[in-house]
C-alpha positions in Angstrom: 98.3 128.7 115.4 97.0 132.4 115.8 97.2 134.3 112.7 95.9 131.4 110.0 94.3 133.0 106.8 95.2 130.8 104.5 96.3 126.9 104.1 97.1 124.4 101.4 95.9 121.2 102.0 96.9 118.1 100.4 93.8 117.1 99.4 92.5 113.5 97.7 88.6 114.9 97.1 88.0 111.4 99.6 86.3 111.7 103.0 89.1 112.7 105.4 90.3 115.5 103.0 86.8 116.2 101.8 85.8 116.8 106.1 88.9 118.5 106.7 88.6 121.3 103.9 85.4 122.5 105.9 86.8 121.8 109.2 89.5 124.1 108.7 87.1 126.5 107.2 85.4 126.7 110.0 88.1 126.5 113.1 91.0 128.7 111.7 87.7 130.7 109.6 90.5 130.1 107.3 91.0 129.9 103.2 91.7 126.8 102.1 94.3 126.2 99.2 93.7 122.6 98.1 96.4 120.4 96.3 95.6 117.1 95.0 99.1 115.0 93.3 98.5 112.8 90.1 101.5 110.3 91.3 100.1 107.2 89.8 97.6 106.4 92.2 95.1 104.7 89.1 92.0 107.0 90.0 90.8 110.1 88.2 92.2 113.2 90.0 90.5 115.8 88.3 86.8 115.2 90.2 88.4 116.6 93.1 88.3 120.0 91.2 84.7 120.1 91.3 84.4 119.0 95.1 86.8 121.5 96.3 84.7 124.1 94.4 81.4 122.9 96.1 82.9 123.8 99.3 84.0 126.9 98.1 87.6 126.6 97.5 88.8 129.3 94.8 92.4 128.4 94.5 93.3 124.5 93.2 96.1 123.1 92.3 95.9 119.6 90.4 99.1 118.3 89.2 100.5 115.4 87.4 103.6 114.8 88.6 104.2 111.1 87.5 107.6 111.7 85.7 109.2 113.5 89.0 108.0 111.2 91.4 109.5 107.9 89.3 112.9 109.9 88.0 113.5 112.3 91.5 112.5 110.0 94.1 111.4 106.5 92.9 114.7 105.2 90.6 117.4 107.3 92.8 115.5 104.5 96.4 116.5 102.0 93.7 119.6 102.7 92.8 120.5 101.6 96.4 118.8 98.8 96.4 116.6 100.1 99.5 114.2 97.6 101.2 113.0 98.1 104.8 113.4 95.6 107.5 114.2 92.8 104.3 111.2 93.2 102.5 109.0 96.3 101.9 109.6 98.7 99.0 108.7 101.7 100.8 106.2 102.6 98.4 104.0 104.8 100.6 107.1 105.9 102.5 108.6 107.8 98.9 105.8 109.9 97.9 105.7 111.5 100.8 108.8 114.0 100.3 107.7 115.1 97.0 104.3 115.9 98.2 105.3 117.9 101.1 107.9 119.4 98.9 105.0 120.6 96.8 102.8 121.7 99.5 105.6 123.9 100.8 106.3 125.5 97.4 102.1 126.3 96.6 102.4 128.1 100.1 105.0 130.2 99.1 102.9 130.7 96.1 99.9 131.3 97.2 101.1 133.1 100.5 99.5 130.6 102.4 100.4 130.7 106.2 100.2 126.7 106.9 100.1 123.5 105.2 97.8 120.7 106.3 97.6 116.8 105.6 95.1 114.0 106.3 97.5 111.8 107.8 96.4 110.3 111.7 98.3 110.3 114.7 99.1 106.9 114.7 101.2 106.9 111.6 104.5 107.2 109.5 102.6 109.8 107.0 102.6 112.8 109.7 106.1 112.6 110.4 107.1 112.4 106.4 105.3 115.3 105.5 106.3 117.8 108.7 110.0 116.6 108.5 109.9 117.3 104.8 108.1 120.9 105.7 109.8 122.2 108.5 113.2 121.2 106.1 112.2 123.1 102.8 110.5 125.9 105.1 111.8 126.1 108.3 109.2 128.3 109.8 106.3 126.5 108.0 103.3 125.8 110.3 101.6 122.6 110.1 98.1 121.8 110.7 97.4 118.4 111.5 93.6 117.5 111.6 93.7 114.3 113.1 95.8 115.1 116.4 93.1 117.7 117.1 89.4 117.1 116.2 87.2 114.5 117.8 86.3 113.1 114.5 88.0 109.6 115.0 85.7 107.3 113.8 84.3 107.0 109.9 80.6 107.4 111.8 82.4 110.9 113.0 83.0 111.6 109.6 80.3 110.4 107.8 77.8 112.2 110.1 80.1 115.6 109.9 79.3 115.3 105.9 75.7 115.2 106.5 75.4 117.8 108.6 77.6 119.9 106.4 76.8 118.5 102.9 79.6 117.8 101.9 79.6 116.1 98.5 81.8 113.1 98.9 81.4 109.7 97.4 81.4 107.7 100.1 78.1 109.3 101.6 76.5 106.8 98.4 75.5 102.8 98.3 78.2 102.5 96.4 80.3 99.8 97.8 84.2 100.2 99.5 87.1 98.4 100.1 86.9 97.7 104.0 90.9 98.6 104.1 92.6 101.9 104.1 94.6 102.2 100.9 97.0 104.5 99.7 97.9 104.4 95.7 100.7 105.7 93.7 102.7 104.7 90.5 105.4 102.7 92.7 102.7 100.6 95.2 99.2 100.0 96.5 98.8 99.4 100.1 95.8 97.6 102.3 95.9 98.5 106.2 92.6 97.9 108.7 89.8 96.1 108.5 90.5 92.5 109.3 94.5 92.9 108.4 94.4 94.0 112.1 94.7 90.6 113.1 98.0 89.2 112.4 96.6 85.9 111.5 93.9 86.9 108.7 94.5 85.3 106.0 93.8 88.3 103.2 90.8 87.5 100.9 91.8 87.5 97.3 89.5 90.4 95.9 91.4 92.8 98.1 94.0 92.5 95.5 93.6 95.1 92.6 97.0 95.1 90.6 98.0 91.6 90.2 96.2 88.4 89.9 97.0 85.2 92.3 100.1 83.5 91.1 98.5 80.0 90.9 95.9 82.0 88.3 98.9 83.4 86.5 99.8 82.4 82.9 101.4 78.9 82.9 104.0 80.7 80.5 106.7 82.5 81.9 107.1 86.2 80.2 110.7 86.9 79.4 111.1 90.9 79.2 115.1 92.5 78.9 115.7 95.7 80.9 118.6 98.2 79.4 119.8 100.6 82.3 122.1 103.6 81.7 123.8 105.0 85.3 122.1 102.8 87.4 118.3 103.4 85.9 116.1 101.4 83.6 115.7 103.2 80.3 114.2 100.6 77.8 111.9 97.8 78.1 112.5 95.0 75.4 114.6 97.6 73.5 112.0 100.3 73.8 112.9 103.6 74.8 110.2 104.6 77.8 110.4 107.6 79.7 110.5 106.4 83.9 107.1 106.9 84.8 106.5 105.1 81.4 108.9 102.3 82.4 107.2 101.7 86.2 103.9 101.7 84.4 104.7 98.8 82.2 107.0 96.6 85.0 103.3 97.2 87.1 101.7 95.5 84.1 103.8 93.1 83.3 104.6 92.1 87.0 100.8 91.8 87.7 100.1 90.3 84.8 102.4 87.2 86.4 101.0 87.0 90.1 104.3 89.2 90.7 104.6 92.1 93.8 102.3 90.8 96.6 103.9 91.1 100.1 101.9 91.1 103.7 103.9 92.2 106.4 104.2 93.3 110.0 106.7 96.1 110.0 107.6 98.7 112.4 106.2 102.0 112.5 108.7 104.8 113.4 106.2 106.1 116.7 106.8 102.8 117.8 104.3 100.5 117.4 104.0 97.6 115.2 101.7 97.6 111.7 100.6 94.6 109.8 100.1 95.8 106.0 99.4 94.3 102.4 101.6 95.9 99.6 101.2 95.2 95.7 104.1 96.4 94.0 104.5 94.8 90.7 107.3 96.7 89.3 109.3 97.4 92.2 109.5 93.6 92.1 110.9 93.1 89.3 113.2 96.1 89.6 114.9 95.3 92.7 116.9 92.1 91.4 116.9 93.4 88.1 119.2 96.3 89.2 121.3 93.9 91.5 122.3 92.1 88.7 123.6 94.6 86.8 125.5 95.5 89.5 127.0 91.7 90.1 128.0 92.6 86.3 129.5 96.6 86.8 130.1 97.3 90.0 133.7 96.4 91.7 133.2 94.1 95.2 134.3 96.8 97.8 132.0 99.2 96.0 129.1 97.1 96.0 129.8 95.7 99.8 129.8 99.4 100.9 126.5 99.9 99.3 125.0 96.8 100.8 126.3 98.4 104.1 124.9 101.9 104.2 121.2 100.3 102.4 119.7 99.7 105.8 120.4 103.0 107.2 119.3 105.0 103.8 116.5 102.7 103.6 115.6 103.8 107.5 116.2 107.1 106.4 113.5 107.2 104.0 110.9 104.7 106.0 110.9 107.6 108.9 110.8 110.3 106.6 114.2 112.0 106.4 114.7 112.0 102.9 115.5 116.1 103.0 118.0 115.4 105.7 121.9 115.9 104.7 122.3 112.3 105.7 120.5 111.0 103.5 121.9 113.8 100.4 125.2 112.7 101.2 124.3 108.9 100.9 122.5 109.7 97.9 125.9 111.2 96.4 127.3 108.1 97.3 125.2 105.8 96.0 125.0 108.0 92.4 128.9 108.0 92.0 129.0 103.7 92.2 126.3 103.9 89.0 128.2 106.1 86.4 129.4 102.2 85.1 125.9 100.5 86.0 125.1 100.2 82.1 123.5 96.8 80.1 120.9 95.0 79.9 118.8 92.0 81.9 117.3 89.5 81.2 114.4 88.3 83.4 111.9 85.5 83.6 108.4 86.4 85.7 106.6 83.2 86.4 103.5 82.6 88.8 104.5 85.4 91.3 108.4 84.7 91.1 110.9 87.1 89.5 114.5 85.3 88.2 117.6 87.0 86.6 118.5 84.7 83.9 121.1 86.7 82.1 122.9 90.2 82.2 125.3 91.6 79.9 127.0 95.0 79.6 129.4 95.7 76.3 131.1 98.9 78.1 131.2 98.0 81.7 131.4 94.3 82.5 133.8 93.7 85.0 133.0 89.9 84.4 136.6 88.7 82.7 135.8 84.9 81.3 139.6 83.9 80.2 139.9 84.3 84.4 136.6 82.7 85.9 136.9 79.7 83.0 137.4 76.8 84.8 138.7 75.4 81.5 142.3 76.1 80.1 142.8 79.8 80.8 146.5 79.9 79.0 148.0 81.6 81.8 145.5 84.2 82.3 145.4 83.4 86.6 148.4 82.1 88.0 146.9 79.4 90.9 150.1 79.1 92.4 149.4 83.0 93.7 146.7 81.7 95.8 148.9 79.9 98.3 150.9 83.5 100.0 147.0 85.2 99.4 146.1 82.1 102.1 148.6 81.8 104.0 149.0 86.0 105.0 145.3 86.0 105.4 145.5 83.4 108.1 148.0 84.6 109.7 146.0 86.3 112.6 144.2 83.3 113.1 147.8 81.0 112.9 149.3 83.0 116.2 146.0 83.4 118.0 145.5 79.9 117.7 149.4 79.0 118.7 148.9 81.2 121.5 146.2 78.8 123.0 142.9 81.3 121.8 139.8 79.0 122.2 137.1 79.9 119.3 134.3 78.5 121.6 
């Protein structure tokens, strides 16, 4: 790391970052360059301006990048229908490219040497953002905080910020969530505290987007979802833009006890996690899109994508969404959806999402003078079926006269 004048941290303006700006001032005697992403997370970014200049920061970058992290990263993970190990929706897991992505592109503007995260040793988050560096920017170098200090406790920290004043939030009465969350427009995630027992039952105020289902309405909200290509386009007939569209599907969702998940899952460095995910409108999305695709999409094309989802979905989870794997299932998935067009139809009732109709004028493949099981005036001949049978089970037919056991 010899040679370090200047590096661009991703930076939230909360504790870890806050310590690290001034720790890597004072290792590397360094410039810091500090990003901080508006992608969604619900909190006001632009504070961290005035913290980074407290510590002396000249150059800051503060971006909202909603619109690119729902349309560039967000819809094309849904478009495959990705969920990791059967239930999470990868929420932290997506951000991460576009971020590094950034952080690679302000060094290049700001002829910054290195980049550097907050992310620990233990976790995903370090991988995601070096894979997605050393990809963009192959000879990048990447300063990782927590896998050198000896700062690795929140005492640490706190008593670093004393003895530097560092002006950070935290350092008040005010009081704090006793989990480690990480925001953004797609999901809101609890880790630590007492989630490190497998067994805790999470308390209900550690929720923030949604409230229980057995307090949501007794109602059921009926909303209609018109996708074009694969991607939701218009709520209720509503034109939204996609970070408009997640926003509302969070509201909505939330509003209905809809998008809580706690889960054990495992972490790509190998050891298992146990984390709480609120994610509203990735909820509602997931069978949403599925059914417009039980509607558009042709059975072998469909099967195919169900086939390749666990592996794009590990793709992403480990952070190898830059990889040419993962581009060329991307291309994949993004030819099935040039006939994924219609609407939904869903019902969101005390935490449960249910399809309960989907048309498409352009691109059903659904034929009902074939499925009818009334009078179909010749439409499906039934006598076909027989030879269909018959030379389908005719591996099984000699096996089985050749005296093959099945058990």
């Amino acid at each position: 790391m010899s040679g370090i004048k200047k590096v661009v941290l991703a930076y939230s303006g909360g504790l870890d970052t806050s310590v690290i700006v001034k720790w890597l001032q004072e290792t590397y005697q360094c410039e810091v360059v500090t990003f901080t992403a508006d992608i969604g997370q619900g909190e006001e970014v632009e504070p961290a301006r005035a913290k980074a200049q407290a510590m002396g920061v000249k150059e800051i970058y503060i971006e909202d990048l909603r619109e690119e992290f729902v349309r560039d990263y967000v819809f094309p993970m849904f478009r495959a229908n990705t969920i990791y190990e059967g239930e999470y929706l990868l929420g932290t897991s997506i951000a991460r490219p576009l971020i590094a992505k950034r952080l690679v592109e302000i060094a290049e503007e700001t002829g910054a040497d290195a980049i550097s995260h907050g992310a620990t040793g233990k976790g995903n988050d370090q991988v995601r953002f070096e894979l997605g560096a050393y990809a963009l920017k192959p000879g990048i170098q990447v300063i990782a905080p927590w896998r050198e200090w000896e700062l690795n406790s929140r005492e640490k920290l706190m008593a670093f910020c004393e003895d530097h004043e560092i002006p950070v939030d935290f350092t008040s009465k005010k009081k704090k969530s006793p989990y480690s969350m990480d925001a953004n427009l797609l999901h809101i995630s609890y880790e630590g505290g007492n989630l490190e027992d497998p067994w805790w039952e999470a308390e209900e105020d550690m929720w923030r987007w949604s409230v229980s289902p057995e307090n949501a309405p007794d109602q059921p909200t009926y909303i209609t979802l018109t996708y074009e290509k694969g991607d939701i386009v218009a709520i209720d007939g509503e034109r939204l833009s996609p970070a408009e569209v997640l926003a509302r599907l969070n509201k909505l969702g939330g509003d209905n006890g809809v998008g809580r998940l706690d889960i054990v899952e495992n972490r790509y460095v190998g050891m298992k996690s146990r984390g709480c995910y609120e994610t509203p409108g990735g909820t509602i999305m997931l069978p949403a899109h599925r059914a417009i695709e039980s509607l558009t999409l042709d059975r072998e094309s469909a099967h195919l994508k169900d086939s390749v989802m666990p592996k794009y979905a590990e793709l992403l989870y480990n952070g190898y969404w830059w990889s040419p794997e993962r581009l060329a299932l991307q291309k994949l998935i993004d030819a099935t959806q040039e006939h994924v067009n219609g609407e939904v139809r869903v019902k969101l009732y005390k935490g449960h999402v249910a399809v309960v109709g989907r048309r498409s004028d352009n691109d059903s493949l659904f034929d009902a003078s074939i499925a009818t099981f009334e009078d179909d005036a010749g439409a499906y001949n039934q006598k076909d079926a027989e030879g269909f049978i018959k030379l389908n089970a005719l591996r099984l037919r000699i096996a089985a006269k050749n005296g093959r056991k099945l058990s």
